[in-house]
KOLPAMAR-761331 format. One record per residue (C-alpha): residue number from 1; residue in one letter; y negated, z negated, x. Coordinates in pm, whole numbers, plus 50000, padded with zeros to 5 digits. Each point is the difference from the previous one (the first is absolute). Last residue first. Layout:
N
{node NUM, a, {Y, Z, X}}
...
END
This chain:
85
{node 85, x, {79204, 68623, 29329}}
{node 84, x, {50415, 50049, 50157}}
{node 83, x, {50145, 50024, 49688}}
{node 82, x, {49790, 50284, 49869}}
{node 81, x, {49962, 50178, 50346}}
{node 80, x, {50372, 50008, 50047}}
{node 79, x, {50019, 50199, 49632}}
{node 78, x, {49764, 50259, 50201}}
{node 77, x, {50204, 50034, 50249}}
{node 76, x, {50317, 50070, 49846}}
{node 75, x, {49787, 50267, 49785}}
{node 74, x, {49934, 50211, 50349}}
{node 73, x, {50085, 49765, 50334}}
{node 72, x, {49778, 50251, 50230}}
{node 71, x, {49726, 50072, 49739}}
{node 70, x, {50027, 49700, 49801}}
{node 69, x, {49978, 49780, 50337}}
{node 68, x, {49655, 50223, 50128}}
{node 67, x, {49840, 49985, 49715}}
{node 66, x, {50002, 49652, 49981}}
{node 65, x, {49920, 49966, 50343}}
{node 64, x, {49710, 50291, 49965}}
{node 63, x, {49833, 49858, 49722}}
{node 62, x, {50012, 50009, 49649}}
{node 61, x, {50057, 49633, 49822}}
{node 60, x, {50271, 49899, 49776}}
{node 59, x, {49926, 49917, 49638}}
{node 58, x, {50299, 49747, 49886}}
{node 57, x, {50008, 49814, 49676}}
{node 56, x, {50221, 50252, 49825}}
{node 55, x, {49755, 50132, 49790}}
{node 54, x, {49705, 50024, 50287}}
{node 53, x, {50253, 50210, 50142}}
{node 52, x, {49875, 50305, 49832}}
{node 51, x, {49772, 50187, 50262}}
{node 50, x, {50139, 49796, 50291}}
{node 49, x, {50340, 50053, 49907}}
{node 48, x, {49984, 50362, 49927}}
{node 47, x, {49855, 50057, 50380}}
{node 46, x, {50253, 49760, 50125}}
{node 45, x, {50225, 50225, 49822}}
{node 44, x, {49891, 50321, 50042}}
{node 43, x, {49996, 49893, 50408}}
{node 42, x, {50374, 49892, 49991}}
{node 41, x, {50113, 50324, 49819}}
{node 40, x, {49816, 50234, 50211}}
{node 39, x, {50126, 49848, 50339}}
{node 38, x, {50358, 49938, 49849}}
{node 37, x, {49950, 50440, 49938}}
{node 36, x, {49814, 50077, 50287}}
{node 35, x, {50313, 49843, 50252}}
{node 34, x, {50287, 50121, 49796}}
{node 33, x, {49832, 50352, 49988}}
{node 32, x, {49957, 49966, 50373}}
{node 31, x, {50347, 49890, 50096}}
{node 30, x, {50163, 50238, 49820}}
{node 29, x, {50388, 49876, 50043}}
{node 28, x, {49889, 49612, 50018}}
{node 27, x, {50139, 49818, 50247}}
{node 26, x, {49667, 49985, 50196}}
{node 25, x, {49816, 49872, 49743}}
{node 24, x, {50273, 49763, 49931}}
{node 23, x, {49916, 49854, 50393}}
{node 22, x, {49631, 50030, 49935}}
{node 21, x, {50041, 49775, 49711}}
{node 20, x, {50218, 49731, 50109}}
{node 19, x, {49753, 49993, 50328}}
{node 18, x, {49753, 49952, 49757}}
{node 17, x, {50144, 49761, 49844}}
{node 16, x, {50024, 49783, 50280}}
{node 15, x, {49680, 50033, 50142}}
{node 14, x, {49834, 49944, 49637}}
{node 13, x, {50201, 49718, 49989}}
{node 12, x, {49920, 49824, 50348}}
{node 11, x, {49611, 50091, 49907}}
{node 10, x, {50001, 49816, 49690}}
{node 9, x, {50202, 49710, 50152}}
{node 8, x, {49747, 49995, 50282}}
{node 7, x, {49682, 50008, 49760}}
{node 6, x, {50216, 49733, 49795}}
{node 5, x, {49926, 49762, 50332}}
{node 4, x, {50282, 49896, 50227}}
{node 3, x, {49956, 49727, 50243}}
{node 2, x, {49758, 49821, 49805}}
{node 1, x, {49782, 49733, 50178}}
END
């Protein structure tokens, strides 16, 4: 029996990080145009990634949890995503 499965590792990161996230969010002078732009930036990339990253070795997959982590963790997220699959 495993005590601690990647799933949990996974999800004890993407806690983490989030937190780190919502925390510079918050430091942020404009919050909102901070926010939209890592948002916009993380999603053209997974979005670049899994049109081109056939190149690279690595075609992620579009669905809402992979969505979800380049949306909130923008390109940081996305380079998470390649070491982490």
């Amino acid at each position: 029996m495993e005590w601690i499965t990647p799933e949990m590792v996974l999800a004890a990161v993407l806690a983490g990080v989030s937190l780190l996230m919502g925390i510079e969010y918050l430091r942020q002078r404009h919050r909102l145009s901070a926010m939209i732009l890592g948002a916009g930036s993380g999603i053209a990339a997974l979005l670049l990634l899994h049109e081109y990253g056939a190149a690279l070795g690595f075609v992620p997959q579009l669905n809402l949890l992979t969505l979800g982590i380049s949306a909130l963790l923008g390109i940081p997220g996305v380079v998470l995503l390649l070491f982490v699959t």
